[in-house]
N, C-alpha and C positions, 0 to 999 in steps of 0.2 A: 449483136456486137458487144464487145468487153469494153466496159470503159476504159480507160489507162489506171485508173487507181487500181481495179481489181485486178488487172491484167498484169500490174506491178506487183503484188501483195500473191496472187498467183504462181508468176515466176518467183520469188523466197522460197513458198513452199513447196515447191517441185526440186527446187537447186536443196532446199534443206532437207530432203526425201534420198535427191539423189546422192548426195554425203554419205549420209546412213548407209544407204546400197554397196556405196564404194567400200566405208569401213568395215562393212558385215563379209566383203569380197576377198580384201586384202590376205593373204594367207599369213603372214609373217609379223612379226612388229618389226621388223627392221629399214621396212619403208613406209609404215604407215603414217611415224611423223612429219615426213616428206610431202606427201600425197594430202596431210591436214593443215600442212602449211599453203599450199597449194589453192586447196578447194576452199582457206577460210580467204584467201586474197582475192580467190574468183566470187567470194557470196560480197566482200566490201566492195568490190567493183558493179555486181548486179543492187546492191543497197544506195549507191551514193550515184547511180548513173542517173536519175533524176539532175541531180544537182548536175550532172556533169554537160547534159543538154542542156540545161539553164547559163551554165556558163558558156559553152560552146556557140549560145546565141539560137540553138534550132527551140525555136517558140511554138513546134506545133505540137508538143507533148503536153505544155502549160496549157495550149488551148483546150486540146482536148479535155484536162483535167477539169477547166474552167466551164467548159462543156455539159460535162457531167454533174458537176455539183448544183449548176443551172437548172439540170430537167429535173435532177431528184429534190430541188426547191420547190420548180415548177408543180412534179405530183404531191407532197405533200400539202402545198396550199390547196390543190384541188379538192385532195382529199378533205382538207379543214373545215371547207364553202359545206356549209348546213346544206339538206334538200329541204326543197318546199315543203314535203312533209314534216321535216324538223323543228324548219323555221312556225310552222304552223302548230308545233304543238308546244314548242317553247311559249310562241304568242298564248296558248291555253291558257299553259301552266302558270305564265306573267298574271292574264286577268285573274285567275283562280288566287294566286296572291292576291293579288288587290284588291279581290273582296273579303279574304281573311281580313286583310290589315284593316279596311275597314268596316267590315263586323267588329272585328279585336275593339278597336277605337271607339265604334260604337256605345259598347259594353262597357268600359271606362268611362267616355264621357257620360254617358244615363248615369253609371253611381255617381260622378262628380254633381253632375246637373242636379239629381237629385236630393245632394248634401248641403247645393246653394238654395235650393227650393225650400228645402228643410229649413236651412239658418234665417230664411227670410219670412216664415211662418206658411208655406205652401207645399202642395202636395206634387209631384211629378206624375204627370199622367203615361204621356209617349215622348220618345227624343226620335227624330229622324236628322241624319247628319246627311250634306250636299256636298261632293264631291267635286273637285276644280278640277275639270278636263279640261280645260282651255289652255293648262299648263302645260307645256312639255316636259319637264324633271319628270325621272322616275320616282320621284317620293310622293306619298300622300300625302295630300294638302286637301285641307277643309275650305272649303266655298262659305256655306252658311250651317243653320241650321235650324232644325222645326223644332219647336217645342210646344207641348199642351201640356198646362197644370190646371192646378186647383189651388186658386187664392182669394183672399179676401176682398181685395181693391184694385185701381190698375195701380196704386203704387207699390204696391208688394212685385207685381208684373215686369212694372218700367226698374225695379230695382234689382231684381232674378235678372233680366236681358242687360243691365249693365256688369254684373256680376259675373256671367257667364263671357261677355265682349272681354271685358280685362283678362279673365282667367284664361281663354283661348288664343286672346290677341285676333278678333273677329270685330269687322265693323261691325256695327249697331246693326246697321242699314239689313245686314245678311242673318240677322236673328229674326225669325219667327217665331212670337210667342202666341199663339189661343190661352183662354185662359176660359175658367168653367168656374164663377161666382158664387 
């Protein structure tokens, strides 16, 4: 079945088809200004008959239009809705990010960590950074983090884990430092 919209848009190009016919038909000019006064009165009548039902009060043409424009909402949303396989490889692609982002971070924070290690007269062994799953946001957020150096004393240690807590804005508490004497 035709919607009304097509079925409107249709009839134009049949009545603008059938013009042409007419004019290619006509033998003479001497009525074909007649016959195009004619046929352009009958295309404003088929163009403005929408409106002309809308006023007339016959509502089932709007329906139907309202109809239409309903289902072909209806498929495209269909069409939108991910498949399980989609949604399942989007989900991939998500984690596959989120160990870029933090490896990337990783990588960053070792050189940082190990410029604070530096300034405080120690050596950076390994950094392991913990990851807050507990969060829902999509962003990465750092939980805590491990660190092993090589320092002197535990106060070069307790001063590296304060150094690193300000710089990340990490409790204390979430720093793990080993240290190797």
């Amino acid at each position: 079945m035709l919607s009304p919209i097509s079925a409107y848009i249709k009839s134009i190009v049949f009545f603008m088809i059938f013009m042409s016919l007419v004019n290619l038909i006509i033998p003479g000019e001497k009525y074909r200004g007649n016959i195009n006064i004619v046929l352009g009165l009958i295309l404003v009548f088929i163009i403005a008959s929408p409106l002309l039902r809308l006023i007339s009060g016959d509502n089932a043409w709007l329906d139907g239009v309202l109809a239409s424009v309903s289902n072909i909402e209806d498929q495209a949303n269909i069409q939108n809705q991910p498949s399980a396989a989609d949604q399942a490889r989007q989900a991939q692609i998500m984690q596959n990010q989120r160990a870029l982002i933090k490896q990337a971070f990783e990588q960053q924070a070792r050189a940082q960590v190990s410029r604070i290690a530096q300034d405080n007269g120690a050596v950076l062994v390994s950094l392991s950074v913990t990851e807050d799953t507990e969060r829902q946001s999509g962003d990465f957020t750092v939980k805590g983090m491990d660190v092993t150096v090589k320092a002197g004393n535990r106060q070069q240690t307790d001063k590296i884990k304060n150094d690193i807590s300000n710089f990340y804005n990490l409790a204390a508490e979430n720093i793990h430092i080993q240290s190797h004497y």
